[in-house]
N, C-alpha and C positions, 0 to 999 in steps of 0.2 A: 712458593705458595701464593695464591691470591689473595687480597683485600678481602674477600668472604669466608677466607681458610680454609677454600678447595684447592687440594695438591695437584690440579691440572695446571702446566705448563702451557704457555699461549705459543704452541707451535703452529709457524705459519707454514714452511715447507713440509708438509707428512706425506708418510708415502699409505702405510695403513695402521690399524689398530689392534692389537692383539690382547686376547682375555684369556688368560690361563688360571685353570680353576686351581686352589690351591690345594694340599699346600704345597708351597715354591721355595720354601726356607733354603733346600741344598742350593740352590743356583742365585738365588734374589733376597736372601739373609732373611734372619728372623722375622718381621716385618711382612712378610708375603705369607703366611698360615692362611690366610683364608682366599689368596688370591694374588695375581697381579696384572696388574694392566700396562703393556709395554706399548708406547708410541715409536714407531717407526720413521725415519724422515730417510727420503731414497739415495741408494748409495749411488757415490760416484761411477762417472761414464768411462770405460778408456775407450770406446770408440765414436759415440755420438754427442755432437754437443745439444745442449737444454734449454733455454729460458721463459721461467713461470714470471707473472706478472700481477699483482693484483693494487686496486686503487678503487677504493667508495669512499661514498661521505653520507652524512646524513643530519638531522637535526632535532632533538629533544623537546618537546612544550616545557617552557619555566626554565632553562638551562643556560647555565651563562656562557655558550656560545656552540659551537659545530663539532661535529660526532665525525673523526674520519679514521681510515687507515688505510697504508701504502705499506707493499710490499713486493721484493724481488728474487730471484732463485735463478741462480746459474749453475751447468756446470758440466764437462767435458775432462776430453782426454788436454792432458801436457804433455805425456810424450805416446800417443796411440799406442794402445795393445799395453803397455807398461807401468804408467802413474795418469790417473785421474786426478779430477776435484768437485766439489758441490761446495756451493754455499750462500747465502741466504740473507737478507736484513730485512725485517721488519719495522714498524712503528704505528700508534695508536695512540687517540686519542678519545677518551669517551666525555663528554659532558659534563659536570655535574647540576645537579637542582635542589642540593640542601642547602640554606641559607640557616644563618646561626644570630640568631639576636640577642641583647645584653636583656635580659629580664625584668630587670626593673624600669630602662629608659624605650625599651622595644626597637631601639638603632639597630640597623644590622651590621654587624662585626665580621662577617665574613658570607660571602656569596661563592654556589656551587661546590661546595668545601668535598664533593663525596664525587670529584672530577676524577679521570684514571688514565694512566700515560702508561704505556706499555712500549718497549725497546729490546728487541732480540737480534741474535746473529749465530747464525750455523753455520759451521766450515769441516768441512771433512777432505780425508785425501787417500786414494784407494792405488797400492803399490800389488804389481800382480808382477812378482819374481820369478814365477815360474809356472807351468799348467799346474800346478798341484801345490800348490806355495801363493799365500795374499797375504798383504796386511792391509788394516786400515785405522789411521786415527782419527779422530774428530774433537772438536771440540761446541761447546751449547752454551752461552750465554743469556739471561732473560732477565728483567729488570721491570717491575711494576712497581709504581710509584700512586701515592692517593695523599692529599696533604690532610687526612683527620690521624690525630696525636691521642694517644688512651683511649679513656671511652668518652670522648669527645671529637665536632670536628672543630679543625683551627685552620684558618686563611695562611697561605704558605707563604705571605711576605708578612714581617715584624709590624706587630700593632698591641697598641695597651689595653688590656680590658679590666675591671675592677668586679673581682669576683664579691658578690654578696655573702651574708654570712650563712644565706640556705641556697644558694650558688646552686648554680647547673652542673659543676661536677666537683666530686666529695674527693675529686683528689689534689684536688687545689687548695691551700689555707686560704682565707677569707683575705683580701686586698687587692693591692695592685699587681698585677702581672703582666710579661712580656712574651710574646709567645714569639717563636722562632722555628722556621720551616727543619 
């Protein structure tokens, strides 16, 4: 799930996107009644080999530094005709530009705190035993990181801040506090 609690997965390799109207419960469990949405990433080669490539950057007004993401996607036969493979790494960075100041002194405590690192890896491997016989496994990894803590944000290296007693957030007791990434 993302930082804004959309269940979209930040897949870099896709091959396409499928909408199937529900319901889907028999196949895609309770959960799919009104619908589901399957992402597709392209299955392995046994005959041809692949390589996708992608690389931008960019940069945010007010953000405490550079907006990039690289990514790569290979994949071919191992043994032609017989065992394929795919697989995939990503990485991302977004910017952030919310800065968090202490209240009462107006220091800022923390800069870009609403930054977003994102780190994926696809691998799959496609075994064809025989014309009428495949298998295939895979595996999906994805990991999105953002350093705001409750419903606050908090700088992701250790710093003190002294919460007031009508404090920015009601879920801290009023004093000194240690925040930790």
């Amino acid at each position: 799930s993302s930082g804004n609690g959309t269940p979209l997965p930040p897949i870099f390799d896709l091959s396409r996107v499928e909408v199937l109207e529900g319901p889907q419960g028999t196949l895609f469990g309770a959960s799919s009644e009104g619908g589901t949405i399957r992402f597709i990433t392209p299955a392995p080669d046994l005959g041809t080999y692949h390589v996708y490539g992608k690389l931008d950057g960019g940069r945010t007004d007010h953000a405490n530094g550079d907006n990039y993401s690289a990514g790569i996607a290979v994949g071919g036969p191992l043994i032609p005709g017989l065992l394929g493979f795919r697989g995939s790494v990503y990485t991302s960075h977004n910017a952030g530009y919310i800065n968090v100041e202490d209240p009462l002194t107006r220091e800022t405590i923390g800069r870009g705190l609403n930054s977003t690192d994102v780190h994926e890896f696809h691998g799959a491997l496609l075994w064809q035993a025989t014309k009428d016989f495949s298998a295939q496994a895979s595996f999906f990894f994805s990991n999105q990181s953002t350093p705001f803590w409750l419903s606050q944000y908090m700088e992701s290296e250790p710093y003190e801040i002294d919460v007031p007693e009508l404090g920015f957030d009601i879920n801290l007791p009023p004093g000194k506090h240690t925040t930790s990434p």
